[in-house]
N, CA and C atoms as an extended XYZ file, in Angstrom:
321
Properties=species:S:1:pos:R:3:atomname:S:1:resname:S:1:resid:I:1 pbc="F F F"
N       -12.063      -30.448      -27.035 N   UNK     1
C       -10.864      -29.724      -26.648 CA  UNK     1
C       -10.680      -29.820      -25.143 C   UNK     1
N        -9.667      -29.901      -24.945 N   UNK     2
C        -9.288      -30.261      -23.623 CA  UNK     2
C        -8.521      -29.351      -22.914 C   UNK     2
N        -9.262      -27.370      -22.462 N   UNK     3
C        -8.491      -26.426      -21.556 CA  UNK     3
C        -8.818      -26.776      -20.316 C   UNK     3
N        -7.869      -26.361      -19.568 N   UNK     4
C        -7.818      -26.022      -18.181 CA  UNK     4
C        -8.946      -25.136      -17.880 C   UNK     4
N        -9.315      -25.162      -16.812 N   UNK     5
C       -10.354      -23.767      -16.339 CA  UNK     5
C       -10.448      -22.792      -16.280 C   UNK     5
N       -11.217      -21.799      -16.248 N   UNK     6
C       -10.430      -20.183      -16.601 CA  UNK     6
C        -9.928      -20.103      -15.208 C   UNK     6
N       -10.710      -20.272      -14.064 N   UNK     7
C       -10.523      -19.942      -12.447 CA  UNK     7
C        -9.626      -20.931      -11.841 C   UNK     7
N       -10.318      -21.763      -11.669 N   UNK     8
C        -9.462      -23.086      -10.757 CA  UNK     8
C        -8.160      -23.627      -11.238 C   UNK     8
N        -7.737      -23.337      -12.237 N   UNK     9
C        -6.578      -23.581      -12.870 CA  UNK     9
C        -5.527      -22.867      -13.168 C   UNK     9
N        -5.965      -21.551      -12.627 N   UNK    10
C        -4.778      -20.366      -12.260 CA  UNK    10
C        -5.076      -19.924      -10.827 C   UNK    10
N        -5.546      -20.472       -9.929 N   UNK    11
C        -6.445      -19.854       -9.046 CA  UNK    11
C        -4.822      -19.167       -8.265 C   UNK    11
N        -3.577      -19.425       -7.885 N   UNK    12
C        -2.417      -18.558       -7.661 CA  UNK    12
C        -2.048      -17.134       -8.388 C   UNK    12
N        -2.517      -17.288       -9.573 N   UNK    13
C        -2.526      -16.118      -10.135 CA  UNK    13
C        -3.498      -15.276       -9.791 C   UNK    13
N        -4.881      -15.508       -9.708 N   UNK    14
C        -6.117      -14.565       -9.397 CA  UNK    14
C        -6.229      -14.123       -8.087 C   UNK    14
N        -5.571      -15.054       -7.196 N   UNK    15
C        -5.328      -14.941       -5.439 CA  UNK    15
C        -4.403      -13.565       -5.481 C   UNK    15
N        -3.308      -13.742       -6.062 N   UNK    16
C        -1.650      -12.717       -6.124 CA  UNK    16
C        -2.793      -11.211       -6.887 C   UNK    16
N        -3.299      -11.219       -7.761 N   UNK    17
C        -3.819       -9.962       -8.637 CA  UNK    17
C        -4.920       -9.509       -7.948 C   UNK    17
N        -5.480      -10.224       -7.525 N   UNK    18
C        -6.874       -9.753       -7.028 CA  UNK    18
C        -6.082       -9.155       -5.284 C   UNK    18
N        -5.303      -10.040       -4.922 N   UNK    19
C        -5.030       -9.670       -3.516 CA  UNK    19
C        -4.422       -7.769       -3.663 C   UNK    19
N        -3.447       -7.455       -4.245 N   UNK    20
C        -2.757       -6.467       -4.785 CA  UNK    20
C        -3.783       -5.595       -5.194 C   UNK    20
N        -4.693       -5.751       -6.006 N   UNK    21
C        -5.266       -4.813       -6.651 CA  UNK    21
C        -6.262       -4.300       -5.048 C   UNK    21
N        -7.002       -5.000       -4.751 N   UNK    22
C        -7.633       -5.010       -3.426 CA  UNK    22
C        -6.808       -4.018       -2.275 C   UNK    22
N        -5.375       -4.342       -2.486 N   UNK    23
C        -4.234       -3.608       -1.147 CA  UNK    23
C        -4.160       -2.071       -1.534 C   UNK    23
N        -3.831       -1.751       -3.313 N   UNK    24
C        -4.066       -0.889       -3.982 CA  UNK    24
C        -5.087        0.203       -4.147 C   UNK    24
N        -6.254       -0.470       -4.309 N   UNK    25
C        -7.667        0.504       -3.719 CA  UNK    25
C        -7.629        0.903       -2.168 C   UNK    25
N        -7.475       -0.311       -1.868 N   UNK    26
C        -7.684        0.223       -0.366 CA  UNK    26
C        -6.569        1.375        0.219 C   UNK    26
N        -5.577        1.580       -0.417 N   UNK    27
C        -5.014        2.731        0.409 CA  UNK    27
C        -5.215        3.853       -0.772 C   UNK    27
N        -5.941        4.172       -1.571 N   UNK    28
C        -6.102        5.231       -2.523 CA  UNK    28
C        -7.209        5.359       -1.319 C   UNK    28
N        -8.602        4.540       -1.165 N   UNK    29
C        -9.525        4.849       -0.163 CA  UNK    29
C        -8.724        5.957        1.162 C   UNK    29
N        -8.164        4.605        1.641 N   UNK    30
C        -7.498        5.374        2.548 CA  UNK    30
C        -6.718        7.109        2.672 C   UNK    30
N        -6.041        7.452        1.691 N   UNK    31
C        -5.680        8.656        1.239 CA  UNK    31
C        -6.423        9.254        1.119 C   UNK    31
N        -8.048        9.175        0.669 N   UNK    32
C        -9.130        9.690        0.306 CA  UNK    32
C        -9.854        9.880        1.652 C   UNK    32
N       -10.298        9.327        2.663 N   UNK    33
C       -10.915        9.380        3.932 CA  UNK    33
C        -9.393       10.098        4.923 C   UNK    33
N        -8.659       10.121        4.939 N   UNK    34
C        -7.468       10.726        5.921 CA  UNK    34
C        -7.801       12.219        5.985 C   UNK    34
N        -8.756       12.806        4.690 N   UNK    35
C        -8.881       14.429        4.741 CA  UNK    35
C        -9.888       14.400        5.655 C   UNK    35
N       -11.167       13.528        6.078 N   UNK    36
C       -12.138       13.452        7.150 CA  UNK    36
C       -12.090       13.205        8.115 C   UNK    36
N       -10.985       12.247        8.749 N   UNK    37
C       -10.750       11.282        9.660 CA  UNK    37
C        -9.126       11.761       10.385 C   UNK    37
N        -9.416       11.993       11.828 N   UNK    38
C        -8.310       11.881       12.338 CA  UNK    38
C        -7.464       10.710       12.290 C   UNK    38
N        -6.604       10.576       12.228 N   UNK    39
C        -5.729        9.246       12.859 CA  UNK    39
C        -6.399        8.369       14.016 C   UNK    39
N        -6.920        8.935       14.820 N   UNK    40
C        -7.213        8.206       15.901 CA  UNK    40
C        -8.747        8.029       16.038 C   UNK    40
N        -9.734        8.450       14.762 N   UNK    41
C       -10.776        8.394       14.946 CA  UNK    41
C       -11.442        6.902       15.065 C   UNK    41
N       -12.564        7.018       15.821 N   UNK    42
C       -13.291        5.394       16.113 CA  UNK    42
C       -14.030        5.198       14.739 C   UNK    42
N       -14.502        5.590       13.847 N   UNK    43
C       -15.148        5.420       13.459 CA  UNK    43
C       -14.504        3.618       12.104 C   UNK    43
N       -15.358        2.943       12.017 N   UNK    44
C       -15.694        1.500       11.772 CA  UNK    44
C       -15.011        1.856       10.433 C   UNK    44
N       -15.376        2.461        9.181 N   UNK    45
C       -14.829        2.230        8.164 CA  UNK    45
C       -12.992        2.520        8.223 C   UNK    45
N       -13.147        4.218        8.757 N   UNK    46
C       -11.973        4.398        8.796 CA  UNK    46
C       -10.729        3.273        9.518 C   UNK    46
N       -11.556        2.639       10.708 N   UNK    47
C       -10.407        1.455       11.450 CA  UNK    47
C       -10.292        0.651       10.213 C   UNK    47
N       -11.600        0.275        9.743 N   UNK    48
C       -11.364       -1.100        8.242 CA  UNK    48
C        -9.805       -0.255        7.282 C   UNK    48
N       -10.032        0.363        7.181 N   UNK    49
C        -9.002        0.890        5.871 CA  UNK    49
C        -7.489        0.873        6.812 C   UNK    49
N        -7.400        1.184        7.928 N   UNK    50
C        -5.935        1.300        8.543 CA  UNK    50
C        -5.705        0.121        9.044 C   UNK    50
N        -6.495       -0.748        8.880 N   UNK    51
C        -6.221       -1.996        9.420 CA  UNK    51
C        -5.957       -2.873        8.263 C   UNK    51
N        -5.910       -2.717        6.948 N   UNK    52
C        -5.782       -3.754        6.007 CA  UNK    52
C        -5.072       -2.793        5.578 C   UNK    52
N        -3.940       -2.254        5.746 N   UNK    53
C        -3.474       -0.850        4.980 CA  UNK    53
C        -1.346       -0.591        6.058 C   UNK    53
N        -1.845       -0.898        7.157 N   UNK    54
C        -0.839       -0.407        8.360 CA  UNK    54
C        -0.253       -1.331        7.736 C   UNK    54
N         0.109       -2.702        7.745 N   UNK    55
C         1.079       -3.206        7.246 CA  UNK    55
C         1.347       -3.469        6.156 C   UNK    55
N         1.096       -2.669        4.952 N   UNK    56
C         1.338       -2.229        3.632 CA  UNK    56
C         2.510       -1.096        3.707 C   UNK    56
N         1.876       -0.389        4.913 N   UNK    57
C         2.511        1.719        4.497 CA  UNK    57
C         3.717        1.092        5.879 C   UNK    57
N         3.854        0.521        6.564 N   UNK    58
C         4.594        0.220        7.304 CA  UNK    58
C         6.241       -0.185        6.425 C   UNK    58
N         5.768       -1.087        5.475 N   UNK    59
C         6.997       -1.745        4.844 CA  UNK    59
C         7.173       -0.660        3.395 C   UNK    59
N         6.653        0.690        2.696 N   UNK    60
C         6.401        1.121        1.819 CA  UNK    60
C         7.403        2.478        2.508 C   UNK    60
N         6.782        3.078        4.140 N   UNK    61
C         7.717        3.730        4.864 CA  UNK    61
C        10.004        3.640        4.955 C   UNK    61
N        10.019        1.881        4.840 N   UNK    62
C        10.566        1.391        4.829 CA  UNK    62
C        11.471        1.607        3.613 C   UNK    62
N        10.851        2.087        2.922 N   UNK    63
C        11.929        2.236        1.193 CA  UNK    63
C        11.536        3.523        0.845 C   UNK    63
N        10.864        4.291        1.388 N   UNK    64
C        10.396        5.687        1.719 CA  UNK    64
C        11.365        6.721        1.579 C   UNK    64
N        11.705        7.799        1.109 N   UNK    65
C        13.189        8.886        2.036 CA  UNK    65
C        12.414        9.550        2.710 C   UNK    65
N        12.940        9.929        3.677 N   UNK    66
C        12.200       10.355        4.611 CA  UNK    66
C        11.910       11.716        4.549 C   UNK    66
N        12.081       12.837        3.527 N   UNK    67
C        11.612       13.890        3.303 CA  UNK    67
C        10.013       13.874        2.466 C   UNK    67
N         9.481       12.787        2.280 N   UNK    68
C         8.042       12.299        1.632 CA  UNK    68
C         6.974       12.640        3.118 C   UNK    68
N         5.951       13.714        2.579 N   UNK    69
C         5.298       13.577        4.338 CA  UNK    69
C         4.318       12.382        4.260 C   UNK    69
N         4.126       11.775        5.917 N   UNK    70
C         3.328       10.924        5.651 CA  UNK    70
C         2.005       10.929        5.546 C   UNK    70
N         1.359       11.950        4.826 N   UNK    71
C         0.359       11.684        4.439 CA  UNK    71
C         0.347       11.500        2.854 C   UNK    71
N         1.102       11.680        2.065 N   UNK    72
C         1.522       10.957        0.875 CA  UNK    72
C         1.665        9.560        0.858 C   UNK    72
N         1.906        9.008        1.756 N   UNK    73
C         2.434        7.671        1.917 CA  UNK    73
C         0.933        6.813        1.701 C   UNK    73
N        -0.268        6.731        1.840 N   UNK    74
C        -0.748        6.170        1.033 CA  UNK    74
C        -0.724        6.005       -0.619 C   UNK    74
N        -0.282        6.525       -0.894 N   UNK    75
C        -0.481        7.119       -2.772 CA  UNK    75
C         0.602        6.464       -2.789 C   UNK    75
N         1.902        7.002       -2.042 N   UNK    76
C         3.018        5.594       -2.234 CA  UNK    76
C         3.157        3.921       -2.570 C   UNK    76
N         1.983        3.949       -1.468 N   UNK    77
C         1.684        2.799       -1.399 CA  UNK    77
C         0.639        1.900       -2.450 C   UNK    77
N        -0.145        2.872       -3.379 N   UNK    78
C        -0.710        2.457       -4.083 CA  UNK    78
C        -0.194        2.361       -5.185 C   UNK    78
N         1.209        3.213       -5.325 N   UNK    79
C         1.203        2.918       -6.996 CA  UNK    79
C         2.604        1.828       -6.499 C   UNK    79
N         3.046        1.498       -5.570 N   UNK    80
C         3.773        0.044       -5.318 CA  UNK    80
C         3.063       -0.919       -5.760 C   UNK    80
N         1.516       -1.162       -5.337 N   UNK    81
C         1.084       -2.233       -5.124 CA  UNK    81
C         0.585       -2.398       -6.327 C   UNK    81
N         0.196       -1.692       -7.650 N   UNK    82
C        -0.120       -1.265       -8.707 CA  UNK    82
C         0.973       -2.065       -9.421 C   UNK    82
N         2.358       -1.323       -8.813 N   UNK    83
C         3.835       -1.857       -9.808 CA  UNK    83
C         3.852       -3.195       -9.629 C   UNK    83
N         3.729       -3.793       -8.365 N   UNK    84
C         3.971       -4.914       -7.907 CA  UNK    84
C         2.849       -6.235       -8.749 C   UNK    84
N         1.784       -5.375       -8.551 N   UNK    85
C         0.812       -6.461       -8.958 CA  UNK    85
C         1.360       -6.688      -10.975 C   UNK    85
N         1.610       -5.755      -11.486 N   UNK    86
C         1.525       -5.434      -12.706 CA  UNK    86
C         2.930       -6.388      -13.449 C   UNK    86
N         3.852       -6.220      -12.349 N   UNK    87
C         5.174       -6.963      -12.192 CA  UNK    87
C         5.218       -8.705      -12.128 C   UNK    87
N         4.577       -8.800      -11.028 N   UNK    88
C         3.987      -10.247      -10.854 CA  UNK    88
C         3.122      -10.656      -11.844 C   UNK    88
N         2.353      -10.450      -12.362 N   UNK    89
C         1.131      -10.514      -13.581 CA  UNK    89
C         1.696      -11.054      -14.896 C   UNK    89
N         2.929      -10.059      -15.155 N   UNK    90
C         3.531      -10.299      -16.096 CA  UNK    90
C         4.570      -11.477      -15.909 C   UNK    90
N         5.124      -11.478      -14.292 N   UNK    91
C         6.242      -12.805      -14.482 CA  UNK    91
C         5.330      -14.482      -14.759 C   UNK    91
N         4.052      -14.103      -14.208 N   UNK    92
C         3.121      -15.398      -13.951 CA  UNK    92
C         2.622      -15.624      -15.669 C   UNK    92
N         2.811      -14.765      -16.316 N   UNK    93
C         1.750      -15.065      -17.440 CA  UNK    93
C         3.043      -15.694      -18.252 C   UNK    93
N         4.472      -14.907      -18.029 N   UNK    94
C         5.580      -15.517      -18.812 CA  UNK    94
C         5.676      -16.857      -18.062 C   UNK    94
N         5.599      -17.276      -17.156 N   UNK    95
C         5.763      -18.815      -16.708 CA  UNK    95
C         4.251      -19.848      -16.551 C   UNK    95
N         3.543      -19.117      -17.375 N   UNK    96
C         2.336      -20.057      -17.738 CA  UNK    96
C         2.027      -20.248      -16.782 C   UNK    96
N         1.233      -19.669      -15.543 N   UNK    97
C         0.696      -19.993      -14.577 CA  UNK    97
C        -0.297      -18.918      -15.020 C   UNK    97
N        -0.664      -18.088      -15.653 N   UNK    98
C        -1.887      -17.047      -15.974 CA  UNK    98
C        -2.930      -17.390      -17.238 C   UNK    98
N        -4.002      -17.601      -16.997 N   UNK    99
C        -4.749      -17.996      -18.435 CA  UNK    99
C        -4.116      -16.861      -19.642 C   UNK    99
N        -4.519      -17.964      -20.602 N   UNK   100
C        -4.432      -16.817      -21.853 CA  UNK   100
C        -5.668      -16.404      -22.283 C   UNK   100
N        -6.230      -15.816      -23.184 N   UNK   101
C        -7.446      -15.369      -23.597 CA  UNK   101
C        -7.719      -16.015      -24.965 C   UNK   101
N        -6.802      -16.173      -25.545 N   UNK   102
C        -7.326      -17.339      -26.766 CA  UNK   102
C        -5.889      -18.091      -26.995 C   UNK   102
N        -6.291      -19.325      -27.429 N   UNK   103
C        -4.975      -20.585      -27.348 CA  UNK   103
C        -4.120      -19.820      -28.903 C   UNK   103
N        -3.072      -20.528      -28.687 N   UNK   104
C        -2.315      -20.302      -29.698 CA  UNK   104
C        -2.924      -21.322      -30.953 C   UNK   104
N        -2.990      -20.955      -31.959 N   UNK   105
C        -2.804      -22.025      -33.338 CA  UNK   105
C        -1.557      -22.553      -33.882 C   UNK   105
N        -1.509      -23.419      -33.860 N   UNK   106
C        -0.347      -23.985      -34.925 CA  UNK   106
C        -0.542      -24.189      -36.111 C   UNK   106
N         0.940      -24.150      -36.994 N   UNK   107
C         0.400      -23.853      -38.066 CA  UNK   107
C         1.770      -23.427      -38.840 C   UNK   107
């Protein structure tokens, strides 16, 4: 039988899902450490999370109304990236760029 690879042969699809899901945790994290952490604190993890995160809640602000406070705006941002990934997932698997899990039979 002659399939494609599970990895290397969708590897656009696993890049797009894995990237999203990754953007997704990371600002639930983020929402989760903001009750410990000032805004301006030095500390190493907290910079990691606002730094892979600021230009997520930046463009999420952006479609935001502005009566949302911003400390919600992570959680915003996670269930975007949630919709988004879940959105994309589904357009990639309808245009056959996503493995399937077992081939079709004919018949």
């Amino acid at each position: 039988m002659d399939h494609p690879h599970f990895i290397w042969s969708y590897l656009p699809f696993w890049v797009v899902v894995y990237g999203f899901a990754v953007l997704a945790w990371t600002c639930m994290g983020r929402f989760a450490l903001q009750a410990f952490f000032a805004p301006d604190h030095p500390n190493y993890i907290w910079r990691g999370f606002r730094f892979l995160t600021d230009f997520w809640l930046r463009l999420v602000r952006g479609i935001t109304p502005a009566y949302v406070a911003p400390v919600f705006l992570p959680l915003l941002g996670a269930l975007w990236a949630f919709l988004l990934r879940f959105v994309i997932a589904l357009a990639m698997f309808a245009a056959g760029l996503a493995p399937r899990l077992s081939q079709m039979q004919g018949g």
